[in-house]
Rosetta silent file (secondary structure, phi, psi, omega in degrees, C-alpha in Angstrom):
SEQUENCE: XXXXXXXXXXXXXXXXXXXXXXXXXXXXXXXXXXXXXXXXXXXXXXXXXXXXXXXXXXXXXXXXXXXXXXXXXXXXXXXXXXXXXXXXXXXXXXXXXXXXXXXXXXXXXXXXXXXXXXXXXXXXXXXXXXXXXXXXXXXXXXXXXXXXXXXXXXXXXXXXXXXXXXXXXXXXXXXXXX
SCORE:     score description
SCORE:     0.000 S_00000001
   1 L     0.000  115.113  160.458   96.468  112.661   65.476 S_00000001
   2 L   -57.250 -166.105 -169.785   96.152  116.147   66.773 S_00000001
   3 H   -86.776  -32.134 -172.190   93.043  118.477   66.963 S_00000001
   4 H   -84.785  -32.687 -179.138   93.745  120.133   63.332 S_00000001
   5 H   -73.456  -27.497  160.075   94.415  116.666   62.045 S_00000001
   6 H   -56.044  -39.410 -158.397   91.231  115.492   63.628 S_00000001
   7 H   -84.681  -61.065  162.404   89.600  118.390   62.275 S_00000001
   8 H   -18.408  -71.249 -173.696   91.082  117.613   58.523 S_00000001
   9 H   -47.127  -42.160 -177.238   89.650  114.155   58.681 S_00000001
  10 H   -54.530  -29.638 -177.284   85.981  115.656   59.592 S_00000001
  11 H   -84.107  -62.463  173.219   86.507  117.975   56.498 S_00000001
  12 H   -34.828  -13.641 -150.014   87.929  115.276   54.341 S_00000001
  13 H  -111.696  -81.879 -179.503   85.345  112.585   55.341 S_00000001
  14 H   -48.319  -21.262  161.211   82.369  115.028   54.730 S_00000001
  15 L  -102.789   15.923 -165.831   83.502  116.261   51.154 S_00000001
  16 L  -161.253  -10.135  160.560   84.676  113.579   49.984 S_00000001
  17 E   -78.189  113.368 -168.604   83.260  110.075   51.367 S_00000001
  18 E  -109.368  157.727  171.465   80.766  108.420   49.351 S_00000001
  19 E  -135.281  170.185 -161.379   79.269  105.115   50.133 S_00000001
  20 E   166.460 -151.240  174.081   77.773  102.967   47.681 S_00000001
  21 E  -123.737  113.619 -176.314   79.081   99.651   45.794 S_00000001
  22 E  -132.137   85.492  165.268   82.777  100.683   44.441 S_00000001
  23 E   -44.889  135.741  179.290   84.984   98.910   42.156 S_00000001
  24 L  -114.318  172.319  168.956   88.449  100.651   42.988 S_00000001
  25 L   -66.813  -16.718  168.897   91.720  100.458   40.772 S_00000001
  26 L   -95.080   26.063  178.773   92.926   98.031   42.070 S_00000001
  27 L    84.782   -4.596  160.586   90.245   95.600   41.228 S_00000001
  28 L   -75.246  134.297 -174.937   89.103   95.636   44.703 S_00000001
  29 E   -80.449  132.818  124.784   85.040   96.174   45.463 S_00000001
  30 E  -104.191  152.565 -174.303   84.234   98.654   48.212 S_00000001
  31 E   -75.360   18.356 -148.246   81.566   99.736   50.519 S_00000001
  32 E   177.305  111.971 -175.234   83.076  103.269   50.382 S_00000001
  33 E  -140.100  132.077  177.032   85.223  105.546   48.046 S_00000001
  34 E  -104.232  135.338 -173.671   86.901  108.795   48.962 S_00000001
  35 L   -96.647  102.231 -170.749   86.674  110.966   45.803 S_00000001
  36 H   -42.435  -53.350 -172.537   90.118  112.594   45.167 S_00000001
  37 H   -65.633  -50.915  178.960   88.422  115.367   42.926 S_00000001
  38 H   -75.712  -52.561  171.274   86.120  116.605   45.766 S_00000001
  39 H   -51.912  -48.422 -164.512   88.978  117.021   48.513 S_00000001
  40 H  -100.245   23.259  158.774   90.936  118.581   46.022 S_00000001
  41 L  -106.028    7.923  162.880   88.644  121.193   44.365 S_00000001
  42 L   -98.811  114.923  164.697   87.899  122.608   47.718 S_00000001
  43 H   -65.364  -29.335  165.651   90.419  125.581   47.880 S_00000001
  44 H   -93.283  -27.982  170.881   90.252  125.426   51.892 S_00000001
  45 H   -63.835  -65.128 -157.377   90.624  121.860   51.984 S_00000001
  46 H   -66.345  -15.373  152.848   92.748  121.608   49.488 S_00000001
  47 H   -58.728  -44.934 -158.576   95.263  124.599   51.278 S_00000001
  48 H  -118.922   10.022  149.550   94.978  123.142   54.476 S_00000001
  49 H   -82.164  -40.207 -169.648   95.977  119.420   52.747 S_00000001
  50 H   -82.645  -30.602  167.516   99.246  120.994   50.994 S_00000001
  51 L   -63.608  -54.097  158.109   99.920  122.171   54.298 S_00000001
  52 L   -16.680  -78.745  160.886   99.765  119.009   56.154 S_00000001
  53 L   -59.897   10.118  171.560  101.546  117.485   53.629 S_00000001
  54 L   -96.492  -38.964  154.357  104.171  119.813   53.771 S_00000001
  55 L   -50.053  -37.228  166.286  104.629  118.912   57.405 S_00000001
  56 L   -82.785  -24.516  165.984  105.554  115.526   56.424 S_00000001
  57 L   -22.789  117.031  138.959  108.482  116.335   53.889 S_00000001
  58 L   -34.324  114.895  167.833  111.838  114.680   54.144 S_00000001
  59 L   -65.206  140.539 -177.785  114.438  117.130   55.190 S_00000001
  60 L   118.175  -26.800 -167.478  116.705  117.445   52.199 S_00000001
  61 L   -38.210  143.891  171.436  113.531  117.354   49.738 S_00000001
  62 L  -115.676  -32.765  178.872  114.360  119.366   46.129 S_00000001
  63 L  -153.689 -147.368 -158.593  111.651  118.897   44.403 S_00000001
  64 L  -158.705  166.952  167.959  107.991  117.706   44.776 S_00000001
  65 L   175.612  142.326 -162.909  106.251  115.215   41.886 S_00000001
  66 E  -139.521  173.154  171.772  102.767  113.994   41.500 S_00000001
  67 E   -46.415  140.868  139.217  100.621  111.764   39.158 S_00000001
  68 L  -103.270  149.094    7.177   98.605  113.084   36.602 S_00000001
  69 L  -106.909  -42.223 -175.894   96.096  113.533   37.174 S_00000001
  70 L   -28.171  -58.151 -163.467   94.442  112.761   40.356 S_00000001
  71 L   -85.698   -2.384 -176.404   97.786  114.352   42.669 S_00000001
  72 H   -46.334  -60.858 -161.370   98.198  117.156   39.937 S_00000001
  73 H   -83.254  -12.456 -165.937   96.258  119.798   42.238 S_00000001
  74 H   -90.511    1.909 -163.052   97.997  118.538   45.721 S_00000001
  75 H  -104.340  -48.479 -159.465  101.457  118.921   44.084 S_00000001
  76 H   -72.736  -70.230  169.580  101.136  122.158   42.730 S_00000001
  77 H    -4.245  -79.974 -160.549   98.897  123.346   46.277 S_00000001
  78 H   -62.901  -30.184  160.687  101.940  122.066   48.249 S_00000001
  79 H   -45.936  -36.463 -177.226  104.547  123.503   45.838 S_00000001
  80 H   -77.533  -72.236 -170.112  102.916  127.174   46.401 S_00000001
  81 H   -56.873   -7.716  159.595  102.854  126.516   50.042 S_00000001
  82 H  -110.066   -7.299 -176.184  106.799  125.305   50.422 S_00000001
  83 L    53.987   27.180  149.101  108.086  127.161   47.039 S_00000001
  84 L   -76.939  155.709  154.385  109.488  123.740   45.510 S_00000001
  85 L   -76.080  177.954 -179.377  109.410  123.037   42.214 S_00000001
  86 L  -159.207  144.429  163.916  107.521  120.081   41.095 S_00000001
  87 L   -97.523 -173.689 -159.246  107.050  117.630   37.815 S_00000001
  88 E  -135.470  149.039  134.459  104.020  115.861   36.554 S_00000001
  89 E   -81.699   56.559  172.871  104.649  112.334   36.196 S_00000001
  90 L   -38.951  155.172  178.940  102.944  111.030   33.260 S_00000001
  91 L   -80.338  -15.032  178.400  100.793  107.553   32.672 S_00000001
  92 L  -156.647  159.140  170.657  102.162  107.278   29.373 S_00000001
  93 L   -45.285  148.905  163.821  104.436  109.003   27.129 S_00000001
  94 L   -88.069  126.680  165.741  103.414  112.245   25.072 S_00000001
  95 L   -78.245   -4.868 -176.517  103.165  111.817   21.953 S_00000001
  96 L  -152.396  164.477 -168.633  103.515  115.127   20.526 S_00000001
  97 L    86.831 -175.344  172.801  105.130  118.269   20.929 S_00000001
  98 L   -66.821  -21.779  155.057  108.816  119.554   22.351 S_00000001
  99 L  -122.589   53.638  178.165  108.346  116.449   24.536 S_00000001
 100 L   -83.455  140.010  176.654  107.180  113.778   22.823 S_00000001
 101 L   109.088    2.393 -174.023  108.286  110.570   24.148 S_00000001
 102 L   -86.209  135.395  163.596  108.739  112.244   27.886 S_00000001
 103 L  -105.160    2.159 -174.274  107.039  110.888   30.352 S_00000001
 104 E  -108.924  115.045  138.264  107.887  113.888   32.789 S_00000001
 105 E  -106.958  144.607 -162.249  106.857  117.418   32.982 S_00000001
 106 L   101.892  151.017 -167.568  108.859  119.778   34.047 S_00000001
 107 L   -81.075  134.056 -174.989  112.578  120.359   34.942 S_00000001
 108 L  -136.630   96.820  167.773  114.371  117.137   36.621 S_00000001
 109 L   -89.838 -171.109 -173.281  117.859  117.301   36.914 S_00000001
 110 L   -88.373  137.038 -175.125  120.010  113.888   38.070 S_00000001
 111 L    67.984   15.732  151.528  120.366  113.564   41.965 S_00000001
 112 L   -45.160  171.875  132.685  117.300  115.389   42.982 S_00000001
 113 E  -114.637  118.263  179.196  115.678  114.195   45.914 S_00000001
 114 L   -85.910  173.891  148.830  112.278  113.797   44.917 S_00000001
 115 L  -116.631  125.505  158.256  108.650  113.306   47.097 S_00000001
 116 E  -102.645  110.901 -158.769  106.075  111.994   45.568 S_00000001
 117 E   -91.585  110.277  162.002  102.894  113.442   46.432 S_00000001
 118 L  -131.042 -177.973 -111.445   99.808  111.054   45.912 S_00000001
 119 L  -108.169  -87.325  164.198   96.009  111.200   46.550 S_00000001
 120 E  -122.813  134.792  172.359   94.780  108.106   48.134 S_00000001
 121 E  -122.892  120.785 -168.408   96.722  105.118   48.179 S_00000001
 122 L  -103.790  -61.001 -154.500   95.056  101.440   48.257 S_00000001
 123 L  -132.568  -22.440  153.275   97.873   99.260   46.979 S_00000001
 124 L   111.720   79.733  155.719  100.310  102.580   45.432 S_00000001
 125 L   -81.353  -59.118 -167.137  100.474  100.479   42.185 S_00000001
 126 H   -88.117  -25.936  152.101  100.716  103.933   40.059 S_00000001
 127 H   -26.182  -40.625 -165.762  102.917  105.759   42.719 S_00000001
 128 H   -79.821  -33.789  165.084  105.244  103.048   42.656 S_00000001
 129 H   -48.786  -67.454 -172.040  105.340  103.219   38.912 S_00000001
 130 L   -91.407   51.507 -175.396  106.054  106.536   38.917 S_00000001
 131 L  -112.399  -39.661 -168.429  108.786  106.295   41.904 S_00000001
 132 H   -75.356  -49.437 -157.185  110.736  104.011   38.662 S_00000001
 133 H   -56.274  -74.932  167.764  109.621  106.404   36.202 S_00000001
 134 H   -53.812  -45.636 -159.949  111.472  109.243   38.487 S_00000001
 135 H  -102.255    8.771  178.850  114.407  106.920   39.214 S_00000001
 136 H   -83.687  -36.272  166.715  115.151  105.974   35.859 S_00000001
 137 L   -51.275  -20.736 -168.850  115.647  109.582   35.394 S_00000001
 138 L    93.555   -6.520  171.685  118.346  109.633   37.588 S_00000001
 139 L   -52.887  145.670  129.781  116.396  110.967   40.806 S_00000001
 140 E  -105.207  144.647 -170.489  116.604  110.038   44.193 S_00000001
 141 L   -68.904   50.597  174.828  113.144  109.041   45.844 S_00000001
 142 L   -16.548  -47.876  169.761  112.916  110.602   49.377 S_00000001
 143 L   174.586 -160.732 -173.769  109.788  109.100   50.191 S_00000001
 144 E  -146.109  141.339 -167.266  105.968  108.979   49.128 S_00000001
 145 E  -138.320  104.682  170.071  103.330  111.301   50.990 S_00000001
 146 E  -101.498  178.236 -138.019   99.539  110.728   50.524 S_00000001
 147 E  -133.987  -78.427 -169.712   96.677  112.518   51.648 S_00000001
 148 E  -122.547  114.663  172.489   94.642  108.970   52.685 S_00000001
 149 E  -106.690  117.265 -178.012   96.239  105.468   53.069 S_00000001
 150 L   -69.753  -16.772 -142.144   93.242  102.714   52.558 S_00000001
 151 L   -84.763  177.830 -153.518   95.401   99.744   53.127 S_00000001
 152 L   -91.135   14.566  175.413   94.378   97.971   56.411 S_00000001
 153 L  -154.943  112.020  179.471   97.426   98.108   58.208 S_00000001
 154 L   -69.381   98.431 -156.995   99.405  101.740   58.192 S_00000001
 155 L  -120.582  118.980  161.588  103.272  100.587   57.404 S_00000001
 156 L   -63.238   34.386  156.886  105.924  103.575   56.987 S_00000001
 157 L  -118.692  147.925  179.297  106.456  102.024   53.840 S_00000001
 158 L  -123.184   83.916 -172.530  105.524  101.797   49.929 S_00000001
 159 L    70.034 -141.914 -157.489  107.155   99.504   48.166 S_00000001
 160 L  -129.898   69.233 -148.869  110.622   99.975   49.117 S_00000001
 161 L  -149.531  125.099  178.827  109.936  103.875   49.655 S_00000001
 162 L   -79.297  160.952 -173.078  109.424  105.704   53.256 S_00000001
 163 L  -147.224  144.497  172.907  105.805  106.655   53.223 S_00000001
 164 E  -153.633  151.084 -158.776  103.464  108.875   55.310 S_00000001
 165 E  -141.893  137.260  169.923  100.292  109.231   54.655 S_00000001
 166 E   -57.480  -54.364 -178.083   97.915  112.474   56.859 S_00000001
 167 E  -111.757  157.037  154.459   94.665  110.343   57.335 S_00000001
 168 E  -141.753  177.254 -161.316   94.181  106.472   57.494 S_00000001
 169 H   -54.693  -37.922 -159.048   90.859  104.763   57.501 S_00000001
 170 H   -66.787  -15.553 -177.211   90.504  104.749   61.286 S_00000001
 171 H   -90.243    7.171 -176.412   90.634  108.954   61.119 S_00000001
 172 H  -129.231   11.746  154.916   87.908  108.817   58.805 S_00000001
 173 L    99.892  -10.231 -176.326   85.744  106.756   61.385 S_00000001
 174 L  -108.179  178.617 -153.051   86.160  103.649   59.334 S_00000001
 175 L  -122.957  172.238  167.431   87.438  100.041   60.428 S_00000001
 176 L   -55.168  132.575  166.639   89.161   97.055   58.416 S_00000001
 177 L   114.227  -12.747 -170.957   86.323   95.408   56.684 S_00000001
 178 L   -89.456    0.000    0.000   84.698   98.387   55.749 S_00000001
């Protein structure tokens, strides 16, 4: 980790680390939760995350694609700062409208190479979803890029996906067990 990456964690940690009692999504309890919504509703944080994470691209990348909702502002953020396009990756189909029954917004042709930009990732359960979601589509996956990877051992993998992630717990002062 460099000194701006050092410095990133210090910002990230202080807006956005809560401690408590935390049920997480995956059904895991924690002693700790970093709240997605506070890093990314800081306009200098959230600028100097889309940067980061811009740093980390796959050469070849075409297009950019995030969650909704949680990765919604780091997608677009990183989209202004590289001028990709980007989808939305819905949790469920729309039900209404010129695209009901889509689970995508936004234009996706066949043989992109996507990224998929997500928040925090503990076990990537809806990343991973929407890596199938995107390849069903006809995409290829380039990799998966997160802001903060939780899981206790940092593996340049997701699922069957390269992965990079900016922070991990140890840059955010905390240890396995924590």
């Amino acid at each position: 980790m460099d000194v701006s990456d050092s410095s990133l964690a210090s910002r990230v940690r202080e807006a956005a680390l809560l401690e408590g009692d935390f049920l997480l999504s995956s059904g895991r309890r924690s002693r700790f939760y970093v709240d997605k919504y506070l890093f990314s509703t800081e306009p200098g944080l959230l600028r100097d995350l889309a940067r980061g994470i811009s740093r980390k691209l796959p050469e070849g990348t075409a297009k950019l694609a995030g969650v909704e909702l949680g990765a919604v502002p780091l997608v677009a953020a990183t989209a202004l700062e590289t001028g990709l396009p980007y989808v939305i990756v819905r949790k469920g189909t729309k039900e209404y409208g010129a695209n009901a029954g889509r689970a995508i917004e936004g234009r996706l042709g066949p043989g992109e190479r996507v990224v998929l930009i997500e928040d925090v990732v503990t076990t990537g359960t809806q990343v991973l979803r929407a890596a199938e979601v995107l390849e069903r589509e006809g995409t290829e996956i380039a990799g998966i890029v997160a802001v903060l990877d939780r899981r206790q051992e940092r593996v340049p993998r997701l699922g069957s996906y390269p992965f990079e992630a900016l922070l991990g717990l140890q840059d955010l002062g905390l240890k396995k067990g924590d």
